[in-house]
C-alpha positions in Angstrom: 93.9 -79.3 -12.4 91.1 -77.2 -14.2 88.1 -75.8 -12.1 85.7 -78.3 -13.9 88.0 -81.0 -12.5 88.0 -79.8 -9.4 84.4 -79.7 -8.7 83.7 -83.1 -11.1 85.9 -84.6 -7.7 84.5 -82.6 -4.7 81.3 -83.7 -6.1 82.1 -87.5 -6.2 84.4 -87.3 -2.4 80.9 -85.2 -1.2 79.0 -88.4 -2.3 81.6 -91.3 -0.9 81.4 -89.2 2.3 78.0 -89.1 2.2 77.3 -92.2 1.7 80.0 -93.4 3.7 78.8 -91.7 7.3 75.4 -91.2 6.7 73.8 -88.9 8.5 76.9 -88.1 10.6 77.8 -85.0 7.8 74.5 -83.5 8.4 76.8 -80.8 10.0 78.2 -80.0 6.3 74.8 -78.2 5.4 76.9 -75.2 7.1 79.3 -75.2 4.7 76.8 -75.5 1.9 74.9 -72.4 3.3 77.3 -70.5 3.5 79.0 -71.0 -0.2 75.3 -70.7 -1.6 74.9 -67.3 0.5 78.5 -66.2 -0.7 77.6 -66.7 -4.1 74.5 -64.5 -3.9 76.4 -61.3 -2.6 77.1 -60.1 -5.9 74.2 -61.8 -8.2 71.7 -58.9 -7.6 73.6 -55.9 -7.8 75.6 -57.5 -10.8 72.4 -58.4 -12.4 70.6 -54.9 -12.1 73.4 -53.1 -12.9 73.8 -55.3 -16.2 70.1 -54.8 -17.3 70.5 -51.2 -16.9 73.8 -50.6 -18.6 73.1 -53.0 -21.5 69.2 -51.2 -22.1 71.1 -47.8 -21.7 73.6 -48.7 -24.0 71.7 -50.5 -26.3 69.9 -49.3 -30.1 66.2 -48.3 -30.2 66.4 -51.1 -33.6 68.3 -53.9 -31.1 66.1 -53.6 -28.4 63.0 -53.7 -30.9 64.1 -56.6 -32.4 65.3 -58.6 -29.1 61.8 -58.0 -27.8 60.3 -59.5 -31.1 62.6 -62.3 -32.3 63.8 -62.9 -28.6 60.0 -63.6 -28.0 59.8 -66.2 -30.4 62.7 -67.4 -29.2 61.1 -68.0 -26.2 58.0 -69.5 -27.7 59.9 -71.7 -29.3 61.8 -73.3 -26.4 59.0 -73.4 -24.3 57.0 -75.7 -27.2 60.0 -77.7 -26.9 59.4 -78.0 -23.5 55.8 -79.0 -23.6 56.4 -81.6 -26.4 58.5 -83.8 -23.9 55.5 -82.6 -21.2 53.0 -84.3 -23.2 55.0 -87.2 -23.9 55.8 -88.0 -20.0 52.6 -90.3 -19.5 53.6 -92.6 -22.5 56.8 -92.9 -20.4 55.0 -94.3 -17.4 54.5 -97.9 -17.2 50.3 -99.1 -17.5 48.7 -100.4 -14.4 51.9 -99.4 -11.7 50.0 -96.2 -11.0 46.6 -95.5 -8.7 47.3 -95.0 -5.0 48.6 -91.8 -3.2 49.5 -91.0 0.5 49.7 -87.4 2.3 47.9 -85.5 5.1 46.7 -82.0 4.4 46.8 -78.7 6.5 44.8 -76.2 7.8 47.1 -73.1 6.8 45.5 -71.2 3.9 47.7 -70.7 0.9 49.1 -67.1 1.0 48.1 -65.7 -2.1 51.2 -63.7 -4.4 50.9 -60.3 -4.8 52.0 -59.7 -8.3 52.4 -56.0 -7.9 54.5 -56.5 -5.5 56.3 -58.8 -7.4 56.6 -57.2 -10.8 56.4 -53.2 -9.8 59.2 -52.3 -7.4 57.2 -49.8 -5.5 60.6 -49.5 -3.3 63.3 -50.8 -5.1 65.9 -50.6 -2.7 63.5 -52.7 -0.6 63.2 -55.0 -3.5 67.0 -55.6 -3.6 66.9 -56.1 0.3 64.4 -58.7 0.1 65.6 -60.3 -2.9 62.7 -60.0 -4.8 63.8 -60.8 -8.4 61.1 -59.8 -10.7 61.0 -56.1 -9.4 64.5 -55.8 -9.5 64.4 -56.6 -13.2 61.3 -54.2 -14.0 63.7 -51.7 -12.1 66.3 -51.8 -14.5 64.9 -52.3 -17.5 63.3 -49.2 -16.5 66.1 -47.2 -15.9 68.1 -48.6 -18.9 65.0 -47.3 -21.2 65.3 -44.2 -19.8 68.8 -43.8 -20.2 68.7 -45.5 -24.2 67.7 -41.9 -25.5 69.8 -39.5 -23.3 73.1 -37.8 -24.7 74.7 -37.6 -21.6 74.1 -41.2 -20.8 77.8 -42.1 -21.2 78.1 -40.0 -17.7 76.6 -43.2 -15.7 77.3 -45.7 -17.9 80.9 -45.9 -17.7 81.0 -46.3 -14.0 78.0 -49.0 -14.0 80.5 -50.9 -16.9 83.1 -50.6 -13.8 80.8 -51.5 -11.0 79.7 -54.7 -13.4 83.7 -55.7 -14.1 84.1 -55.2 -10.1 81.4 -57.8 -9.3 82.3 -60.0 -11.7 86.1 -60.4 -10.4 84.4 -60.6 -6.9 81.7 -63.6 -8.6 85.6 -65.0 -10.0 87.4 -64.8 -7.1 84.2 -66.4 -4.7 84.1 -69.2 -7.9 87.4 -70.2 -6.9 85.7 -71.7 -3.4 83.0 -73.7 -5.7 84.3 -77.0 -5.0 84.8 -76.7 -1.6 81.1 -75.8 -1.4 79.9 -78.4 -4.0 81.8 -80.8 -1.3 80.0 -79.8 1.3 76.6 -79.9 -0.3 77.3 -83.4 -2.3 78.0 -84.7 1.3 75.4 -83.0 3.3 72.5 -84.5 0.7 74.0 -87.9 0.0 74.4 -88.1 4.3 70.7 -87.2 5.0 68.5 -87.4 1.7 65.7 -90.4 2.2 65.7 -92.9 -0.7 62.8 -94.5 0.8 60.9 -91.4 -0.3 61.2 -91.5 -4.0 59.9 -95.0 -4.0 56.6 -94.4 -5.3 58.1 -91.0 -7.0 60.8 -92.7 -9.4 58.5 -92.6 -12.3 58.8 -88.5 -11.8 62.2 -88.6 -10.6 63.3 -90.4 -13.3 61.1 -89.0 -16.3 62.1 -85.7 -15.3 66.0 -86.2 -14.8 65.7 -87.9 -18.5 63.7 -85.2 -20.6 65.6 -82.4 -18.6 69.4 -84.4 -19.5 67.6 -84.5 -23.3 66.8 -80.7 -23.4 69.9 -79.9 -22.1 72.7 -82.2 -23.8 70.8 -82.4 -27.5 67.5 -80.3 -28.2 68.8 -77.1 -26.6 72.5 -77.3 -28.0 71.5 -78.8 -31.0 68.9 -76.4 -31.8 72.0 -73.3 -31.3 74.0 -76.2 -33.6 71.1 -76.7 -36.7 70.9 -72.6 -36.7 74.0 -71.0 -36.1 78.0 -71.5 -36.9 78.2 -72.7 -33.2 78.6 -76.3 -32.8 76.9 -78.6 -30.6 79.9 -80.3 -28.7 81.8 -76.7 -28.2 78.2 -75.6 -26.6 78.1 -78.9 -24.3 81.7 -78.0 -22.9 82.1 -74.7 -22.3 79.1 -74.8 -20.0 80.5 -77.5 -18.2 81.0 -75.2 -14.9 78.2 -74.0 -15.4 75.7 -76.9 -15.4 78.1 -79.1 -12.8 77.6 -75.6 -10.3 73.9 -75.5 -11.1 73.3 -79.0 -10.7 74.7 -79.2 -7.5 73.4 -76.4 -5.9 70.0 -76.2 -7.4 70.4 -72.2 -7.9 70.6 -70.7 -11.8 70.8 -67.5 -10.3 74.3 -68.5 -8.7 75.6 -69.2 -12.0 74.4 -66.0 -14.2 77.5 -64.4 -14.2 78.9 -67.6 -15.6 76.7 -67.8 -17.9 77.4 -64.5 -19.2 80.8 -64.7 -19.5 80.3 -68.1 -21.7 77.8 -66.5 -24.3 81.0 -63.7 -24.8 83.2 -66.8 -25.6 81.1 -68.2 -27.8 80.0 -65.2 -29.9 83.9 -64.0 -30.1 84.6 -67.3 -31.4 82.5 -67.9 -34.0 83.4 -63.8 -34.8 86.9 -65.1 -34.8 85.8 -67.6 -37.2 83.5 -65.6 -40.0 85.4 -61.9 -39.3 82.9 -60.1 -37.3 83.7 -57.0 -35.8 80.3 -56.0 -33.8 82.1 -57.8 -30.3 80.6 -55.1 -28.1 76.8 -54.7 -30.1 76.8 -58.3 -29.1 78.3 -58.0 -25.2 75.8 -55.9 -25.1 73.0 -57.8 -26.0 74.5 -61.0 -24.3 74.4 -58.2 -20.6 70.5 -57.4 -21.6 69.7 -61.2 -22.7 70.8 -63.1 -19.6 69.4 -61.4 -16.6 66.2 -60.7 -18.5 65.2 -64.5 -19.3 65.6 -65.4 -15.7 62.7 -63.6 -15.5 61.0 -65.3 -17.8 60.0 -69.2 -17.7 63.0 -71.4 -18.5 62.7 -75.2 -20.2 62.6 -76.6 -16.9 60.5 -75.1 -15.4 58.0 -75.8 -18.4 58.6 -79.3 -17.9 57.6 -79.4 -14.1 54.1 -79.0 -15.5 54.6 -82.9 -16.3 54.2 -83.3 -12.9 50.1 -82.8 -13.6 50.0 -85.9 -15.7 51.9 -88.2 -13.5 49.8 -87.0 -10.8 46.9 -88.4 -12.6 48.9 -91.5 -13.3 49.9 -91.6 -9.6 46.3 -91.5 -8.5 44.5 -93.1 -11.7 43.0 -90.3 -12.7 42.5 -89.9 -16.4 43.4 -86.7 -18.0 42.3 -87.2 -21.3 44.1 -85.3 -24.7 41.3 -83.1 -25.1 42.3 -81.3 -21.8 46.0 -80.6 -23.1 45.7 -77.2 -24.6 43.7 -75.8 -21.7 47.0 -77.2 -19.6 49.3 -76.0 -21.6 47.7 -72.6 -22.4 47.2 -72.1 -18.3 50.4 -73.7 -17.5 52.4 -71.1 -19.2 50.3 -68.4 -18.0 51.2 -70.2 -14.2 54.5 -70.6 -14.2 55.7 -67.1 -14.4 55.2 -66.8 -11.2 56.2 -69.7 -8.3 56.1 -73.3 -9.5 54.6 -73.9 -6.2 51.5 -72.0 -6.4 51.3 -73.1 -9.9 51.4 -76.6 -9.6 48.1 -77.0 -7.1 46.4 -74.6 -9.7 46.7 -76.6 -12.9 46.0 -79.9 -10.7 42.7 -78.4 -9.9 42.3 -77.5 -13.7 42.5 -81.1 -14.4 40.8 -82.4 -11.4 43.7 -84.4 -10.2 43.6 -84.8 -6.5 45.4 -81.6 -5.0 47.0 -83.3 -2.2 49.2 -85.0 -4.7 51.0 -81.1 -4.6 52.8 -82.9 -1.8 54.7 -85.3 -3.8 56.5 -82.5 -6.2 57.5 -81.0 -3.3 59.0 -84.3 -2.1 60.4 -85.4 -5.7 62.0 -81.4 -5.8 64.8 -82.7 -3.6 66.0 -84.5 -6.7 64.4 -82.1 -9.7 65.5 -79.2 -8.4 68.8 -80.3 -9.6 68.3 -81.1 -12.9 65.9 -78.1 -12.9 68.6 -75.6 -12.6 71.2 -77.8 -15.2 68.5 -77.7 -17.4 67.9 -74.1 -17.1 71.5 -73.1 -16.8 71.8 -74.7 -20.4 68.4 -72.8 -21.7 69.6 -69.5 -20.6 72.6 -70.2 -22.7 70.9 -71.0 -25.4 68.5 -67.6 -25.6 71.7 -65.3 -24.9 73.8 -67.2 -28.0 70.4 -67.6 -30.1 68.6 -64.8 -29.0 72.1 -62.5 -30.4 72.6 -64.2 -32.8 68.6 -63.6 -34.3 69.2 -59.7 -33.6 72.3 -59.5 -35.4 70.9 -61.6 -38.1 73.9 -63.8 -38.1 71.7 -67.3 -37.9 72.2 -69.9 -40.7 69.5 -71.8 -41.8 70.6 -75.2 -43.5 68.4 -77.3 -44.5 70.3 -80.4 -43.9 71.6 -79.5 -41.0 68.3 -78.9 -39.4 66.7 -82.0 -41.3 69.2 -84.1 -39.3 68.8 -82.3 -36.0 64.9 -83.0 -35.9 65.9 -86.4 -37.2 68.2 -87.4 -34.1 65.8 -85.7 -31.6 62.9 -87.6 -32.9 64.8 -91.2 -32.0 66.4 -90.0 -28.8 63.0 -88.9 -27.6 61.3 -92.0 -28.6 64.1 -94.0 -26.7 64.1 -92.0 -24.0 59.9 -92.7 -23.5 60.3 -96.4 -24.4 63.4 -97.2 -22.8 62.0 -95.1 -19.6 58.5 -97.0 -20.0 60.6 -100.4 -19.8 63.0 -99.5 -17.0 59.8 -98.3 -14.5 57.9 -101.3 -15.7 60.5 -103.8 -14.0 61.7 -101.7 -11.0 58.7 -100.1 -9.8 57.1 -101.8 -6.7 52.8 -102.4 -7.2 50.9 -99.4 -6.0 50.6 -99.4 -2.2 47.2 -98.2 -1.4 46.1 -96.0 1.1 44.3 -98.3 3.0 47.1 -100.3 3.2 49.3 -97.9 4.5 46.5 -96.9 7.5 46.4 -100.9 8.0 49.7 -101.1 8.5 50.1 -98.8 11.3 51.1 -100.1 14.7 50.3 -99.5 18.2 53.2 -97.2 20.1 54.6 -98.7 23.2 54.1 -98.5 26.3 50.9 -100.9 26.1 49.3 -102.2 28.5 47.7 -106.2 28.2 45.0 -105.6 25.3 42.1 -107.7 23.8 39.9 -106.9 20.7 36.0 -108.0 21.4 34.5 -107.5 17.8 30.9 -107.8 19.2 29.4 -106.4 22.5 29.7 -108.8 25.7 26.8 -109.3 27.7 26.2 -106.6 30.8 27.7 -107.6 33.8 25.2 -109.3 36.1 24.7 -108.8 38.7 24.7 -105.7 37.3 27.4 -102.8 39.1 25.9 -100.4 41.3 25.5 -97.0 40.4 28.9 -94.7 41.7 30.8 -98.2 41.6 32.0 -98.2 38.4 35.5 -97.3 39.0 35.7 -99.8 42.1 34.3 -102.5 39.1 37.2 -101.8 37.0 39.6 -101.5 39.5 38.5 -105.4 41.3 38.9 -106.9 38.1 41.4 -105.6 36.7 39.9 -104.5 33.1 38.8 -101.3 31.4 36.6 -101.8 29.0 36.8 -99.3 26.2 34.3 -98.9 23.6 35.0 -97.1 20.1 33.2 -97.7 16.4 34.6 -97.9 13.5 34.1 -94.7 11.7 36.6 -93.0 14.0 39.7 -92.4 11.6 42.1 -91.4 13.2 40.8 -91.4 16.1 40.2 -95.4 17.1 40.5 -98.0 14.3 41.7 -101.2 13.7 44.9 -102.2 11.7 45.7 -104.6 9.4 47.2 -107.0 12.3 43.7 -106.6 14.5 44.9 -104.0 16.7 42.8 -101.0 17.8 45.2 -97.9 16.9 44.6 -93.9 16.4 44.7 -91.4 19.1 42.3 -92.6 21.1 43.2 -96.2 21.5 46.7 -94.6 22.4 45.4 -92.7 24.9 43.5 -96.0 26.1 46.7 -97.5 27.2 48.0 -94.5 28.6 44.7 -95.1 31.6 44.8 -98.9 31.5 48.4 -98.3 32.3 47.8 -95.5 34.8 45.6 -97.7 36.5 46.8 -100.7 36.5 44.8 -103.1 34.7 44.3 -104.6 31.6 42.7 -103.0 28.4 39.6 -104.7 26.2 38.4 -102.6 23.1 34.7 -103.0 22.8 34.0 -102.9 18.7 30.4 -100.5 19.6 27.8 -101.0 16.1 27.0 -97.6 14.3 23.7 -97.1 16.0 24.1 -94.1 18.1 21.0 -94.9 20.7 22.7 -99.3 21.2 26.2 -97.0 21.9 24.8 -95.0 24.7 22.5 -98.1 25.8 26.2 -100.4 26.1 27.5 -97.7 28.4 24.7 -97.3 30.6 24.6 -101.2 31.1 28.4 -101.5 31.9 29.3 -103.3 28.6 31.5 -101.1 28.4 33.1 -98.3 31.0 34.4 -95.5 29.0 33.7 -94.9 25.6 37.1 -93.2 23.6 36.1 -93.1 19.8 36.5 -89.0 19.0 33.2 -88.3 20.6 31.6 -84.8 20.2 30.8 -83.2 23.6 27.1 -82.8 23.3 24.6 -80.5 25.5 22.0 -82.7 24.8 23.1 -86.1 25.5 24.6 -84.9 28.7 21.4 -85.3 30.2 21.5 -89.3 29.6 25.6 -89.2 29.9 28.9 -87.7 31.4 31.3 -86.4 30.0 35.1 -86.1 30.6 36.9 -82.3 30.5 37.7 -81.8 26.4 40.8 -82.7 25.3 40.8 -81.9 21.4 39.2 -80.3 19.1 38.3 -80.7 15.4 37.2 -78.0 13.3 33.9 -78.3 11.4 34.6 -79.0 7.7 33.4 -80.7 4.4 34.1 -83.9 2.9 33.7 -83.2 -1.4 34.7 -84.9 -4.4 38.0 -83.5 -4.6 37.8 -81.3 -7.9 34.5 -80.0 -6.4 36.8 -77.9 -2.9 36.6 -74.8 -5.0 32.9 -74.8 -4.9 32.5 -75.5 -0.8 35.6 -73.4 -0.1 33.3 -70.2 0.6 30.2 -69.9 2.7 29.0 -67.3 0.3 29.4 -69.6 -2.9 27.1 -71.9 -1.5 24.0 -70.0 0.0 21.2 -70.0 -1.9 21.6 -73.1 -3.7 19.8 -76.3 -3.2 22.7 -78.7 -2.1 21.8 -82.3 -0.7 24.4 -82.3 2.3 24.9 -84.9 4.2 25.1 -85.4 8.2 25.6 -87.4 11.4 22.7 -86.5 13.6 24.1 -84.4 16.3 21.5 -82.0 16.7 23.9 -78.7 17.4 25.4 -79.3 14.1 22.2 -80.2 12.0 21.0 -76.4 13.4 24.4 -74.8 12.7 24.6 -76.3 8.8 20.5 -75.3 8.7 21.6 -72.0 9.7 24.4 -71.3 7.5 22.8 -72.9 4.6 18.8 -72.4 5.3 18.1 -73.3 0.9 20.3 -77.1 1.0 18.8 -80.0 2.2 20.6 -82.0 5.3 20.4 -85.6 4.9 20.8 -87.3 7.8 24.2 -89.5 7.9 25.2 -92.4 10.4 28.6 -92.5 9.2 30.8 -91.2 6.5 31.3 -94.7 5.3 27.5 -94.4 4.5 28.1 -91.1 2.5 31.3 -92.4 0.8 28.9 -95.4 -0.3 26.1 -93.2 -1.5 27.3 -90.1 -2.3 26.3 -89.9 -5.7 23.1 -88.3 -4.0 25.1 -86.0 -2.0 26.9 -83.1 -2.5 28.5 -83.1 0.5 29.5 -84.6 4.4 29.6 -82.3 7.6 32.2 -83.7 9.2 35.7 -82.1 10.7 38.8 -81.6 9.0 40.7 -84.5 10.6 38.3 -87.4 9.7 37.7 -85.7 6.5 41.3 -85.7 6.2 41.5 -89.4 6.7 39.1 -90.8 4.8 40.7 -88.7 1.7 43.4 -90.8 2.3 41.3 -93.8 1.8 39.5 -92.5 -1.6 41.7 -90.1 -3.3 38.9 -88.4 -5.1 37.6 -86.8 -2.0 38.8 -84.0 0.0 38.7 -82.3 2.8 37.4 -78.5 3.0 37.2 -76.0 5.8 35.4 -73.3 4.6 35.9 -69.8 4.6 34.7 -67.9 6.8 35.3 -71.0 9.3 32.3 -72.7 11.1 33.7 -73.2 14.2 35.2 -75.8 16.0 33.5 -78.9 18.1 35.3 -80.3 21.1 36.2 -83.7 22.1 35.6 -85.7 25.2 35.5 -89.1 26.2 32.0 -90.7 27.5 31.3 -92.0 31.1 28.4 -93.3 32.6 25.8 -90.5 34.3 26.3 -91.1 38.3 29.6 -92.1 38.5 31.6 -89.5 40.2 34.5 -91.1 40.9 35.5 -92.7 37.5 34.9 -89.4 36.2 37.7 -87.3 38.5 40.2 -90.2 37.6 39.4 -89.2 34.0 39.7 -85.9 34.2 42.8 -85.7 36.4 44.1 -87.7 34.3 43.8 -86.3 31.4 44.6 -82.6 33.3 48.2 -84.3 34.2 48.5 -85.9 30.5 47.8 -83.0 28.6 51.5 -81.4 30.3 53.2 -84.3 29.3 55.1 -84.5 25.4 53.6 -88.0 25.1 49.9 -86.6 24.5 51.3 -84.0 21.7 53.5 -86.4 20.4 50.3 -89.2 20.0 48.6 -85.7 18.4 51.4 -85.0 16.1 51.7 -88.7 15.1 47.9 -90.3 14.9 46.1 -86.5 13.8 48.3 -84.5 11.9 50.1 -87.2 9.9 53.7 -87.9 11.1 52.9 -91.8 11.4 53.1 -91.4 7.7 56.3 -89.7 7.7 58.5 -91.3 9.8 62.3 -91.8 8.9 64.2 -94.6 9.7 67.7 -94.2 10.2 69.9 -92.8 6.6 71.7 -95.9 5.2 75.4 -95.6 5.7 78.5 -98.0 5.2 80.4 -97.0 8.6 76.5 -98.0 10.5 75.1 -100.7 8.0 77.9 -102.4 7.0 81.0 -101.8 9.3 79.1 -101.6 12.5 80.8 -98.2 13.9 77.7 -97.4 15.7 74.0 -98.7 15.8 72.0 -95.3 16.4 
């Protein structure tokens, strides 16, 4: 049985066994790891010593005209790749777009340091660390410094040796690649969440399309219209290749693959037409390969798509006028990492930015028709690219005539027949709201009712420093919150007060026994504090700012959060408010909730904008068309982006500090306040209060995983975990 054969079935038993336990293979990622990391040994050193051998060996004439027709080359397969870019949104079904769900961080983004990428200060430190780019520089380096020498022959016939060495090893570790493509087929059909492509199948499956286009007709059939190489032989002799790449989501595994391929195809067609410059041509083939990974490949191109189904996604309109600002900055981006690229240009178009999220998410799947994809393009410019130096390129006319003829229709089906398919199985945009709404309450709870409007104070009313004996005689806390708390305390689509806060509610209703009524407090900060000293209510938990001014008139409990002070902007604006300095001296209208210590700290920082006072962020979201800003922290802002995709939250640089959190008690009541703060002391060293943290604050309510689909759990009832 061939090799092809071989992996075609370890990929489909990977997937049966996959999909057959579930996540019971997860122990296969092993396996995968190790054949990815096997694979790598000899890439690197096989790769540099290629680049400097075949520059060292090569013509002063080839290498000029590699950089200038290999350049267009490039040019011209990148177009390609922006053609089906621009064409993605007419694949994307009207009106299924519009709603977006993700939590952002406070980690800075680490900024790439392109010297250290590109100039290999150290490059045996560059090969350590796997650092591509300078590895590259490196060689061609030393392989231009070599092209002139007479002695050069001295090295390069024992760097041809070391290069045949690695390549037997590449060979002989080749041999293990459906053993690995097993493991790695079973490991991501086991454990990969189908739930989360939901909302991302119009990427997923856009993307899988145009990349199966470019690489099974416009790459192969470009090499086809201008060259003696056909299309079909092209398809299958990378068929190793692209299966290796595809399942492993690394070109860089398959280089050596790829190299010996271009040879095959090159002594063919000289087979064919008499040529006798083999080893010009192996040469060129040794420079070509490893020098266009450095280089944007078709895929990678086409991830810029991503940009315009983000505005889809989020029903944002990024109108045709913007396209050769994206396209012109996209290219520029994507030579260095996709990832840092991708949060660029969706600032460029102002596209929300926490959309980044979801390429990340929808890479799971991508990545694999990324690398088959590029696999196939880096084919292309090593049998193209030669055959433009040699000057061994055909141009038919009717050849090419029916090349651009059958891409146009396969493109145009491909849109339309995408544009159907995603009309009838996507699900209606869920909207953020909803997906807040529809959070529930985690047991254990205690007994809980909702008032929506204040009771009356208790009368007669309960004597000062008897407040806890109150609650504790009948047998009800009464918990006040408002509803501009996301995610602190809020209420759900079903009428039940969640967030941390209300969590942490049952946590002391339970602790002491009694039952729990959430008191729905108005906005009005002075009725708030008036409810508590009355006894409507007996503790109010609604993310509450400690305050050294209110203490006077209340108590409060020992802090058990924080939230760091931050902005809430329109969301293409979090350039602007990402820097103290950008902002001083400008006359900004910035809204506020009237705590006094932060209305001196914002006056302070800013002395030339204008603080408007705010009573909510619901009133700023509603008017801020006269604002340029809220003062608010990082975790509500967070929340409400959620809510209105075109905001976004901002901490800005340097940061202003953090406020800290406590729940509010009535002034005079000693005793209810060393029950709260012992209990919160002997919560805090328990996993439940970082768990409620991790879940209500930084945003895994909106990640959990149910349990991976299998057929020995779901179907044959093996086991119920």
């Amino acid at each position: 049985m061939s090799l092809s054969k071989q992996i075609l079935l370890a990929l489909v038993a990977g997937v049966a066994i996959g999909l057959f336990f579930g996540e019971k293979v997860a122990f296969l990622e092993i396996g995968g790891r190790a054949f990815v990391q096997a694979l790598q040994v000899t890439v690197l050193p096989y790769v540099a010593g290629s680049l400097i051998a075949g520059f060292g060996g090569m013509r002063r004439e080839d290498a000029r005209l590699m950089a200038s027709r290999g350049g267009l080359l490039l040019v011209a397969l990148w177009a390609l790749s922006l053609g089906l870019v621009f064409l993605l949104p007419l694949a994307l079904p009207a009106g299924k777009g519009g709603a977006f769900f993700s939590f952002g961080g406070l980690e800075p983004e680490r900024a790439i340091d392109w010297l250290d990428l590109y100039i290999p200060a150290n490059p045996f430190r560059a090969l350590a660390n796997n650092v591509v780019p300078a590895v590259v520089v490196f060689a061609v380096l030393a392989g231009v410094g070599l092209m002139a020498l007479p002695r050069k022959q001295v090295l390069l016939e024992p760097l041809g040796v070391f290069n045949e060495a690695m390549g037997r090893v590449g060979s002989l570790l080749a041999r293990l690649t459906p053993l690995g493509i097993f493991a790695i087929a079973g490991t991501t059909a086991g454990t990969m969440q189908l739930e989360e492509f939901g909302r991302l199948q119009g990427f997923v499956l856009t993307y899988a399309v145009f990349a199966c286009l470019l690489t099974f007709w416009l790459l192969p059939g470009l090499v086809a219209a201008l060259t003696p190489v056909g299309h079909r032989r092209m398809v299958t002799i990378a068929q190793d290749a692209l299966v290796t790449a595809f399942v492993t989501s690394n070109l860089f595994i398959v280089l050596p693959i790829l190299v010996e391929r271009s040879r095959a195809l090159l002594a063919a067609r000289r087979a064919k037409d008499g040529g006798t410059d083999g080893e010009r041509e192996n040469e060129l083939v040794d420079v070509l390969v490893p020098t266009s990974f450095n280089f944007p490949h078709g895929a990678k191109v086409l991830s810029i798509g991503f940009v315009l189904f983000a505005g889809w996604y989020a029903g944002v309109d990024v109108p045709a006028a913007r396209y050769p600002a994206l396209a012109g900055a996209g290219l520029l981006a994507v030579f260095g990492s996709i990832n840092t690229a991708i949060p660029f240009l969706l600032d460029l178009v102002r596209v929300p930015a926490d959309l980044f999220q979801l390429f990340v998410v929808s890479g799971v799947l991508n990545s694999r028709f990324g690398a088959m994809t590029s696999a196939m393009h880096t084919l292309v410019v090593a049998v193209l690219g030669t055959c433009l130096v040699t000057g061994r390129f055909e141009l038919h006319r009717a050849r090419l005539a029916r090349y651009l003829v059958v891409s146009a229709l396969l493109v145009a089906g491909s849109v339309l027949g995408s544009r159907a398919l995603l009309g009838r199985i996507m699900p209606e945009p869920v909207r953020a709201a909803e997906l807040l709404g529809g959070l529930s309450p985690r047991p254990p709870l205690a007994p809980v009712t909702l008032l929506r409007t204040p009771p009356p104070a208790p009368q007669p009313p309960v004597p000062r420093g008897a407040r806890l004996a109150a609650v504790l005689e009948s047998g009800r806390l009464r918990v006040g919150f408002d509803e501009d708390s996301v995610p602190w305390a809020f209420v759900n689509a079903k009428g039940e007060v969640v967030g941390f806060d209300a969590e942490m509610a049952h946590s002391l209703a339970l602790q002491l026994g009694v039952r729990l009524e959430f008191v729905l407090l108005p906005r009005d900060r002075e009725r708030i504090l008036e409810a508590l000293e009355a006894g409507v209510v007996d503790v109010i938990m609604s993310g509450a700012r400690a305050s050294t001014r209110n203490a006077a008139r209340v108590a409060y409990s020992q802090p058990y959060a924080e939230e760091t002070v931050a902005f809430l902007v329109e969301d293409h604006r979090r350039e602007e408010f990402a820097s103290v300095e950008r902002l001083r001296g400008r006359r900004l209208r910035i809204g506020a909730t009237p705590v006094p210590e932060w209305l001196e700290a914002i006056g302070r920082a800013l002395p030339e904008a204008e603080i408007v006072p705010v009573m909510s962020i619901r009133e700023y979201v509603e008017k801020r068309g006269s604002l340029d800003a809220m003062l608010t922290s990082w975790e509500r802002a967070s929340a409400w982006s959620l809510l209105y995709p075109e905001l976004s939250a901002v901490a800005t640089e340097p940061r202003q500090g953090a406020t800290s959190l406590a729940y509010v008690l009535p002034r005079d009541e000693p005793d209810l306040a060393r029950v709260v703060d012992t209990w919160i002391g002997v919560a805090r060293g328990y996993e439940r209060f970082a768990s409620a943290r991790r879940y209500w604050i930084l945003g895994q309510a909106a990640r959990q995983k149910k349990p991976r689909w299998s057929v020995a759990r779901d179907v044959l009832g093996w086991w119920t975990d």
